[in-house]
Rosetta silent file (secondary structure, phi, psi, omega in degrees, C-alpha in Angstrom):
SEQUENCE: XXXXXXXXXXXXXXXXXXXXXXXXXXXXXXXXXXXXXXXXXXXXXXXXXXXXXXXXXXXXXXXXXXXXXXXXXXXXXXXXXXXXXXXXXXXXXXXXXXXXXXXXXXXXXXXXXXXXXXXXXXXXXXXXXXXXXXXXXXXXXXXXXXXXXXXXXXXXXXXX
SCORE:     score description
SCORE:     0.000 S_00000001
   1 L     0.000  125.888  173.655  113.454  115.484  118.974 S_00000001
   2 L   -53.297  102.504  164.467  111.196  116.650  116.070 S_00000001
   3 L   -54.509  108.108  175.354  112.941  117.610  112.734 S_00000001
   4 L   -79.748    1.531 -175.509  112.135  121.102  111.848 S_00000001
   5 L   -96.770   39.761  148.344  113.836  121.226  108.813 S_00000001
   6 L  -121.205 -162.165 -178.921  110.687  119.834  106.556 S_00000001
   7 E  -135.370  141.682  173.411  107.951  120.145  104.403 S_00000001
   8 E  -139.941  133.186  143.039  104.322  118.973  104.936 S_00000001
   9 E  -123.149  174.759 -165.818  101.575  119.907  103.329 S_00000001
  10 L  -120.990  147.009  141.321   97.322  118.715  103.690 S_00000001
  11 L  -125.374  167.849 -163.703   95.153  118.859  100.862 S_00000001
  12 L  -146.372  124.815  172.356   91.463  118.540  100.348 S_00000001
  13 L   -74.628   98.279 -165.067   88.942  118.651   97.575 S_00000001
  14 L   -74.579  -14.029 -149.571   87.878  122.139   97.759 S_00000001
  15 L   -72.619  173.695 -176.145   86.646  122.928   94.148 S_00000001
  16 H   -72.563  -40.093 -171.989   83.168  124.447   94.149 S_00000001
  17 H   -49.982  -45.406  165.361   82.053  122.595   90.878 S_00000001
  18 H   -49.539  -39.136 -175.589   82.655  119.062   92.584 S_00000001
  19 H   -79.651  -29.007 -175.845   80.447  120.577   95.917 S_00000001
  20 H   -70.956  -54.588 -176.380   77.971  122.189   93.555 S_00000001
  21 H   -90.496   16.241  171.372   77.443  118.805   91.635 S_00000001
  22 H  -109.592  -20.146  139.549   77.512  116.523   94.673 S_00000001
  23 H   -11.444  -79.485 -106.120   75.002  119.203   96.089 S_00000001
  24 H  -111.029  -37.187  163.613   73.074  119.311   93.238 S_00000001
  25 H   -79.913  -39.948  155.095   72.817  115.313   93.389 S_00000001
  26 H   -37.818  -67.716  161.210   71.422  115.399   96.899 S_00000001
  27 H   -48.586  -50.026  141.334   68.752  117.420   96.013 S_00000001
  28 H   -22.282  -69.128  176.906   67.631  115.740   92.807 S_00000001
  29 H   -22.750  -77.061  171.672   67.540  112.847   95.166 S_00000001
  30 H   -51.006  -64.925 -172.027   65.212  114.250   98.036 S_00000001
  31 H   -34.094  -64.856  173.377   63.290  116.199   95.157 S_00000001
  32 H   -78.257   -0.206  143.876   62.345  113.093   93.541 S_00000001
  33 H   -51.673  -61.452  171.427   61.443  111.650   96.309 S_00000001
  34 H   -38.180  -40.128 -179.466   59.415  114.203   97.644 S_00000001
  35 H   -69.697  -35.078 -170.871   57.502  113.759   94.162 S_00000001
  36 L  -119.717   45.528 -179.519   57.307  110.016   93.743 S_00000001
  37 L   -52.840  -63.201 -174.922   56.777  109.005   97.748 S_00000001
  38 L   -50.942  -27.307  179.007   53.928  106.615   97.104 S_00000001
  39 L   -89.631   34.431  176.206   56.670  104.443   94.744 S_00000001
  40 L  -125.240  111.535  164.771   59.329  104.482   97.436 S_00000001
  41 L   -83.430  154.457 -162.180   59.488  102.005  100.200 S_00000001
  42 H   -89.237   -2.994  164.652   61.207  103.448  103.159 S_00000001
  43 H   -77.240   -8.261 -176.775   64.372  101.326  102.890 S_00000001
  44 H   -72.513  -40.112 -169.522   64.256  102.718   99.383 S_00000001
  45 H   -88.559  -52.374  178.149   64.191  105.991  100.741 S_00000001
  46 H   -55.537  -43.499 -174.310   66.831  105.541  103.801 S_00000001
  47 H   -74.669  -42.455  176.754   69.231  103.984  100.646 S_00000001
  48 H   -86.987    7.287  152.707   68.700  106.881   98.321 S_00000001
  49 H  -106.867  -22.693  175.483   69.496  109.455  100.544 S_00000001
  50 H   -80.272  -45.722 -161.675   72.173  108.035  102.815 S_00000001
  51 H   -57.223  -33.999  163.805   74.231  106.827   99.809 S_00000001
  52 H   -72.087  -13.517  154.541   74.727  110.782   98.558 S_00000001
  53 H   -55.929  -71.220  141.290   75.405  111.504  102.024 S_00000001
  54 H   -18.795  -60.303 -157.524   77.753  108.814  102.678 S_00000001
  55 H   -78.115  -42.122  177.384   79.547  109.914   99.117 S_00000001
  56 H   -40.761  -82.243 -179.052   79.391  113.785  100.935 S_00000001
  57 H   -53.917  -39.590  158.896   81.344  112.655  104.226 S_00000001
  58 H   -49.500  -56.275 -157.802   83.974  110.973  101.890 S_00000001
  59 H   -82.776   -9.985 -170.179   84.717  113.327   99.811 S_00000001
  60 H   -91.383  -66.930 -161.452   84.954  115.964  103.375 S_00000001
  61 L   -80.635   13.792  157.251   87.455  113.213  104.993 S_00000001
  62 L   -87.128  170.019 -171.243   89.567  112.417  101.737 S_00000001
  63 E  -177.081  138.994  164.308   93.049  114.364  102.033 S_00000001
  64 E   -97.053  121.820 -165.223   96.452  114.281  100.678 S_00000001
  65 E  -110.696  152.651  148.622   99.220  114.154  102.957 S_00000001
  66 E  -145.140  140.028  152.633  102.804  115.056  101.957 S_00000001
  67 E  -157.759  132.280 -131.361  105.866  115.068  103.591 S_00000001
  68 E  -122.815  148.257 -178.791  109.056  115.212  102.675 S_00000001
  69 E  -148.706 -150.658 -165.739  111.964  115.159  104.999 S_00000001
  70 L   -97.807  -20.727 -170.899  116.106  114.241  105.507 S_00000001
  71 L  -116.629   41.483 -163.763  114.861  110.636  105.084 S_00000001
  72 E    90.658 -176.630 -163.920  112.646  110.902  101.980 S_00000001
  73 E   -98.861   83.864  174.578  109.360  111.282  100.742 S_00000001
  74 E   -88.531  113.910  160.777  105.650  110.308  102.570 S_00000001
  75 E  -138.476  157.052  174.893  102.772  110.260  100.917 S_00000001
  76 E  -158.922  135.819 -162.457   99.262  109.512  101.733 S_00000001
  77 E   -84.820  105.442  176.739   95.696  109.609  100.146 S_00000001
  78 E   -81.893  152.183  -32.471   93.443  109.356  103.252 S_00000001
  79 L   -73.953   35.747  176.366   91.129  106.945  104.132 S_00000001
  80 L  -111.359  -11.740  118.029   92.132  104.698  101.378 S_00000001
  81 L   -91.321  143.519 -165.594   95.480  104.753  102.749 S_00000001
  82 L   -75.079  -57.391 -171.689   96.022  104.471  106.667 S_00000001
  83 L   -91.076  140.863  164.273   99.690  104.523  106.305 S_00000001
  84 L   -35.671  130.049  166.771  102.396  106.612  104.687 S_00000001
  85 E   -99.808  119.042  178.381  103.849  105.352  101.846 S_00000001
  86 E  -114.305  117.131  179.119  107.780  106.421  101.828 S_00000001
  87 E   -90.595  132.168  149.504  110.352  106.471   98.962 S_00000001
  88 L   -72.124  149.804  172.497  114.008  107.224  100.378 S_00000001
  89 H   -56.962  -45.512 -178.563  115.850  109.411   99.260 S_00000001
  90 H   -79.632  -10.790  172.781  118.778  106.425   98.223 S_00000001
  91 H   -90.757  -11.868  178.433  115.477  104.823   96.266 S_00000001
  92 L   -95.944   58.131  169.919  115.331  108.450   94.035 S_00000001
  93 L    -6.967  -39.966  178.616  116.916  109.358   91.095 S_00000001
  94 E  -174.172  145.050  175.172  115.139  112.787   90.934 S_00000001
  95 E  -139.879  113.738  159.563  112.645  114.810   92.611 S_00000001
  96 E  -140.752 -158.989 -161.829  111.410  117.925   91.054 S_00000001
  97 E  -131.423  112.958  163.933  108.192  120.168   90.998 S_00000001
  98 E  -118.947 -136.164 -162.048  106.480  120.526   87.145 S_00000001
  99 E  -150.444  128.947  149.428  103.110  121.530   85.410 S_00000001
 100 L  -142.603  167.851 -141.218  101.112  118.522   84.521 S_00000001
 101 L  -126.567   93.813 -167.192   97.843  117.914   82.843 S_00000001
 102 H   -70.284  -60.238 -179.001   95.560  115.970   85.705 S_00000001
 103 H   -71.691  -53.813  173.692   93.228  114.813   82.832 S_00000001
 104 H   -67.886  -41.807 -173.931   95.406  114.169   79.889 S_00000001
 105 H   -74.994  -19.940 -167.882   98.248  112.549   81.773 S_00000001
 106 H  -142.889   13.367 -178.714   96.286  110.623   84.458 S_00000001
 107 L    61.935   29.239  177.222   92.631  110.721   83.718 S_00000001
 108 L   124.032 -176.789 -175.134   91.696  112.675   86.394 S_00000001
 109 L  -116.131  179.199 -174.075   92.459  113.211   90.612 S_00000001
 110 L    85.414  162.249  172.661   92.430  110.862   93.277 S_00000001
 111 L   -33.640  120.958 -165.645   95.002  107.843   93.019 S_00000001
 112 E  -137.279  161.234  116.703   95.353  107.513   89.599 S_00000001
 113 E   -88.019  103.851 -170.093   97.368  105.557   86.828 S_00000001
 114 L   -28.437  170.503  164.355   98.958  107.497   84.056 S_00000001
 115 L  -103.968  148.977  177.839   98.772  106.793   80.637 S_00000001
 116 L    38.764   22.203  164.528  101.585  105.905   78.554 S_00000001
 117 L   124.773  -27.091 -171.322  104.366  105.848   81.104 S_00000001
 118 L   -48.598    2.034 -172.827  103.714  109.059   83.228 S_00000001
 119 L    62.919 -161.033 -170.566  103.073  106.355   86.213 S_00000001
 120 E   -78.047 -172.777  157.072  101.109  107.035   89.474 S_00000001
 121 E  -174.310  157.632 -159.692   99.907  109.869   90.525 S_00000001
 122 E  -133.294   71.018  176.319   98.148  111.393   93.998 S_00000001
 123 L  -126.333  178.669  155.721   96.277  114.486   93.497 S_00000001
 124 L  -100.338  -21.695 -162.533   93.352  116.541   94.351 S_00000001
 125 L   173.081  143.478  163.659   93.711  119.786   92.593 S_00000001
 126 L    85.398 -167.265 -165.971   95.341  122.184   90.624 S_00000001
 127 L  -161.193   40.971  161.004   98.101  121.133   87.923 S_00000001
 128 E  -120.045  134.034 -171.917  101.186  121.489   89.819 S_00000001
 129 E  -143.134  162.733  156.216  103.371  118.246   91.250 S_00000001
 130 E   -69.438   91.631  149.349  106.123  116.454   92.842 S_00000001
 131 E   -59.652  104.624  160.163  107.829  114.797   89.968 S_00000001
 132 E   -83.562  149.086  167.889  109.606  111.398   91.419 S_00000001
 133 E  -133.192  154.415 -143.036  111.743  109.040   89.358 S_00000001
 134 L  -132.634  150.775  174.227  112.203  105.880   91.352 S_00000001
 135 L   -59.557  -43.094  158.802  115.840  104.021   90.954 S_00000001
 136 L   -86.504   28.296  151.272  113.726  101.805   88.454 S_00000001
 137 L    81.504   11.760  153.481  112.599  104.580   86.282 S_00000001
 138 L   -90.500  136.452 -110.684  109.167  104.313   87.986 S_00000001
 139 L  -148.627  110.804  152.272  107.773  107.638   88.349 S_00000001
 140 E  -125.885  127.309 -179.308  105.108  109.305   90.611 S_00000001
 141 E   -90.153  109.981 -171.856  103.567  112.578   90.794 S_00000001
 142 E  -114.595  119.925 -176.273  102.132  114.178   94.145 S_00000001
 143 E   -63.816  135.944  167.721   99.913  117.506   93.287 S_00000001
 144 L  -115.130  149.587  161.030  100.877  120.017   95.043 S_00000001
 145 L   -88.092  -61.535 -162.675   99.437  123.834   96.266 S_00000001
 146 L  -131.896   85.684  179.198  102.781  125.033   97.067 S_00000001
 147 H   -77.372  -13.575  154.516  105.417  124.607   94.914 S_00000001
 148 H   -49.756  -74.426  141.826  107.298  127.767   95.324 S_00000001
 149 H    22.283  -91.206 -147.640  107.393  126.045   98.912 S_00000001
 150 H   -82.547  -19.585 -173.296  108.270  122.713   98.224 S_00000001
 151 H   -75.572  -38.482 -169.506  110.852  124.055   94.642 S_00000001
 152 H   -78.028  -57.131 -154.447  112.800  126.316   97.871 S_00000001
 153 H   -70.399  -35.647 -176.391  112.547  123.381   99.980 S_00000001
 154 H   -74.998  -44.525 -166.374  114.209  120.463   97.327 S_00000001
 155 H   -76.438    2.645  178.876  116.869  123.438   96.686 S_00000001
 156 H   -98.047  -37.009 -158.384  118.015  123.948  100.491 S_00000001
 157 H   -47.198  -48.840 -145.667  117.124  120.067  100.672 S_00000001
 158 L   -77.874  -19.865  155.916  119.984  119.510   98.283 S_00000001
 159 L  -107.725   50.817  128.767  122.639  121.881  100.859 S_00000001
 160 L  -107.713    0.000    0.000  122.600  120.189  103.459 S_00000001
């Protein structure tokens, strides 16, 4: 029987500026093609347009899975992980939801490693997270959309 008492969320890289400038490199492609055809051989042509394509259809299929349950914490950056990675709950020290700084603390989204101790981190968007502290004071941060959500969900988490 399925536990209903969790939280999952999906995330995706939605912002426009990322679609506008992987757009915006697609075209620039084709454009100079169209201009400079006679200096293009057609595997030349097949490579510089499939590879911004290719980079397109990644960026549609990456996603951040979270889900948090009675037996810990799953997360996973899809397709560069298949599988869940899951901290237990008896492996956690603390779990709470803060405000972090995607560029100063981690240099950015996608799997990342912090600077100066802040540890991993697994976002997509926005500048709200899952704080973890690990039983060995190592520490990862999963971005979240909805931490009113998931801040109700660690406090009910914590009566039962």
């Amino acid at each position: 029987m399925e536990n209903k008492f969790e939280f999952t969320e999906k995330q995706r890289f939605t912002q426009w500026w990322l679609w506008l400038l992987l757009s915006a490199v697609m075209i620039y492609t084709i454009y100079n093609f169209i201009e400079d055809r006679q200096y293009f051989s057609t595997l030349e042509l097949a490579i510089s347009i499939l590879i911004p394509i290719l980079v397109i259809i990644l960026f549609l299929a990456i996603r951040l899975e979270t889900k948090i349950d009675a037996q810990g914490i799953y997360v996973r950056f899809f397709p560069f992980q298949i599988t869940f990675r899951h901290y237990p709950w008896r492996n956690i020290t603390k779990a709470y939801v803060r405000k972090y700084s995607p560029l100063g603390e981690y240099g950015g989204w996608g799997i990342r490693l912090g600077l100066f101790g802040t540890g991993k981190a697994y976002n997509v968007k926005g500048n709200q997270g899952l704080q973890i502290i690990l039983n060995d004071e190592k520490k990862i941060l999963i971005g979240t959309q909805k931490q009113n959500e998931l801040k109700l969900y660690l406090e009910n988490l914590k009566k039962v």
